[in-house]
N, C-alpha and C positions, 0 to 999 in steps of 0.2 A: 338302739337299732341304727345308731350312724356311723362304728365304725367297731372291729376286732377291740380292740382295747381301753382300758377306759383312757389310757391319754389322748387315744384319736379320738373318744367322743367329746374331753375338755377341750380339742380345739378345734373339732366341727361345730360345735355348741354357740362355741365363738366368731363360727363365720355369718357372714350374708346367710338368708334364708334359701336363695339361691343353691348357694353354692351346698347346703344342706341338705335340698330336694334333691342333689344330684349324689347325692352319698351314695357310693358301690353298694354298701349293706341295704341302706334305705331303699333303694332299687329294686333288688335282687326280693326282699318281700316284697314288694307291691306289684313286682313279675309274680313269686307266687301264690300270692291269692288271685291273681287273674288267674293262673294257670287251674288251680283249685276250681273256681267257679267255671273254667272252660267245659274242665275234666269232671263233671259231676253227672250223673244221670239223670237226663231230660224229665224226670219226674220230682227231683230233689227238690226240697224247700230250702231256705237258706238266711241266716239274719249274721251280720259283720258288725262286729262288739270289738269295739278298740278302747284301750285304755292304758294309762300310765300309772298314778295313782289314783285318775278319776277312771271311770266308766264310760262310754259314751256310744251307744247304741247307733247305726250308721241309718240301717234301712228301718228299724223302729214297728218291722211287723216281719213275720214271716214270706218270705216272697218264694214264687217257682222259678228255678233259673232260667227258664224260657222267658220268663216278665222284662219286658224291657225297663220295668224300674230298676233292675238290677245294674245293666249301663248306669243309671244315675248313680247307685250306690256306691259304687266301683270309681266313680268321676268323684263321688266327694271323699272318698279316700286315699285318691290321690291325689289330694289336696293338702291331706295330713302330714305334720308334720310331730316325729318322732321326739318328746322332748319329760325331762325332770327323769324320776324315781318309777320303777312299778311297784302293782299292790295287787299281786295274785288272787288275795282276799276279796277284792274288792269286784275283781273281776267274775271268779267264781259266784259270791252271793247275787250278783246282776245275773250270771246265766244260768241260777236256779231257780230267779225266779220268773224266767220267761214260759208264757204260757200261748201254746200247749210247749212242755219241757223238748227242750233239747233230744235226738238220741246219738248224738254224736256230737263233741267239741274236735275240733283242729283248732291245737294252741299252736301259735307261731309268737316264740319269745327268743332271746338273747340271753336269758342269765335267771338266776334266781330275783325274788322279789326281793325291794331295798327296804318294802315296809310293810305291815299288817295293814288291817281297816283303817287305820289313825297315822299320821306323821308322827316318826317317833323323834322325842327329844335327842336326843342326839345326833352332830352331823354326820360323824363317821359309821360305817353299819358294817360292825364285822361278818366272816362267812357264817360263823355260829348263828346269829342272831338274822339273818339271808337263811338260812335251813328251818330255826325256828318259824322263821314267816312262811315260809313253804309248808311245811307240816300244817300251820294254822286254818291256809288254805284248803288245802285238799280236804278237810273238815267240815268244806262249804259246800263242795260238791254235790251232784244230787247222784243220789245208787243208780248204778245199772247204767249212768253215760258212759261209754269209754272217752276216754281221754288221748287224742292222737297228737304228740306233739314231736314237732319241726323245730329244732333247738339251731339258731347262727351264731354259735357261741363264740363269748366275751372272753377272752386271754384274762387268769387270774379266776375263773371262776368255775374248779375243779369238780365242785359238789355238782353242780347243776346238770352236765350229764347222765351221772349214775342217779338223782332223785328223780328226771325226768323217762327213764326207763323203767325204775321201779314204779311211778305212776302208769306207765299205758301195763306193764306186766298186772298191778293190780288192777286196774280197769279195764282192761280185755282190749285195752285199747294198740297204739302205737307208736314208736320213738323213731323218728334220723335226723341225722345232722348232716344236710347238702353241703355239696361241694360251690366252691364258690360260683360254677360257673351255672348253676343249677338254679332255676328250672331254664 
């Protein structure tokens, strides 16, 4: 999430954290989940689950977007910073098992995932084995969520929009990919 390619993300990676937090991409998400939690209806519940290959649950219960813990929520994720592999896997098995379930996910990702549940042995992760972790994911899923995802795609990573469209077509859910100047 730091940058269109993965060369610009090996050399955002490598800068100051600064200059990291200032990343166009990195921005332009953390503009939309504001936008998201602006845009929701004042009766909405809400929980912000970010994760790379780990999980990490923001608000850690369900909140009403009227709650001013949501201001808090919203502060320590813009705190986050964007960093390693994802693990679809990892992230789907965490938001099946939040209770009461989900009925709606908004994924906001960059690309397919680099790993299943585990670090895989090997450092390079072709696209094959990026679709297989996909597929593994979606496995995780709990029925009946739709799945609405917000793709900032990665240059180089062709699958990712056609699996991500055929996930909201199966889930009743929804796919787009903004423009950069978006939201």
């Amino acid at each position: 999430m730091l940058a269109d390619s993965v060369v610009g993300v090996i050399r955002m990676r490598n800068m100051d954290k600064a200059i990291r937090q200032k990343a166009r991409k990195w921005r332009q998400v953390q503009k939309t989940v504001r936008w998201l939690v602006a845009n929701m209806d004042g009766e909405s519940r809400v929980q912000l689950v970010v994760f790379n290959t780990k999980v990490r649950n923001i608000s850690q219960k369900w909140l009403p977007v009227s709650d001013p813990a949501v201001f808090g929520m919203l502060s320590k994720f813009a705190k986050i910073l964007p960093a390693g592999g994802t693990s679809l896997e990892n992230v789907f098995t965490a938001v099946a098992a939040l209770s009461p379930r989900p009925d709606n996910i908004i994924l906001l990702t960059d690309g397919l995932p680099t790993q299943g549940a585990d670090v895989p042995r090997q450092r390079l992760i072709s696209g094959k084995q990026r679709v297989k972790f996909f597929k593994m994911a979606v496995n995780k899923l709990v029925a009946g969520v739709p799945v609405n995802t917000i793709l900032f795609p990665m240059e180089g990573d062709p699958r990712a929009a056609v699996l991500y469209w055929q996930l909201a077509l199966n889930t009743k859910g929804s796919f787009f990919t903004p423009t950069t100047d978006w939201p």
